[in-house]
Residue, then its C-alpha position, 0 to 999 in steps of 0.5 A: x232474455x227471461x229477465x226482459x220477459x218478467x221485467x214485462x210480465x211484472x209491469x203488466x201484472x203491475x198495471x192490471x193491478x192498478x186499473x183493478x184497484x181503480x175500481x175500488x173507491x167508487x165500489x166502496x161508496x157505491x156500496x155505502x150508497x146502497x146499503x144507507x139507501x136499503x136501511x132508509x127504506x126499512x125504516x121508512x117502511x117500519x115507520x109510515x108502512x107501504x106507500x100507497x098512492x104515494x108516487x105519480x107518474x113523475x116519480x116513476x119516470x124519475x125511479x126508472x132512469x137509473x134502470x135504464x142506464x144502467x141496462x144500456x151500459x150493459x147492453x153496449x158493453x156486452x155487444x160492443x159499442x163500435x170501439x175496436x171492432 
């Protein structure tokens, strides 16, 4: 019976490991993304200083729409999002 038990302890580790590395890929090119995106920023700055009247309100809405995003992802998963409960 213990054989059993690890054959399903090791599929499960085996399918955890899985669904982990599944995240990697779009981590590592998140990531990358972010780091160009921070050295582009630098070398804007480096080259043309602070932007100063440079964005309208369309730019600022279309800046903020990430932010959003990204926090209502957060907030349906940290309180639930109606699956399974």
């Amino acid at each position: 019976m213990s054989d059993y038990n690890n054959a399903i302890v090791a599929k499960k580790e085996n399918e955890d490991r899985i669904a982990w590395r599944k995240l990697l890929v779009p981590a590592v090119g998140s990531a990358a993304f972010f780091a160009t995106m921070l050295v582009n920023i630098i070398n804007t700055y480096n080259k043309h200083g602070w932007p100063k009247n440079a964005f309208r309100k369309s730019d600022y809405l279309l800046m903020s729409i990430p932010i959003i995003v990204i926090f209502s992802a957060v907030e349906e998963e940290i309180n639930g999002n109606g699956k399974g409960k």
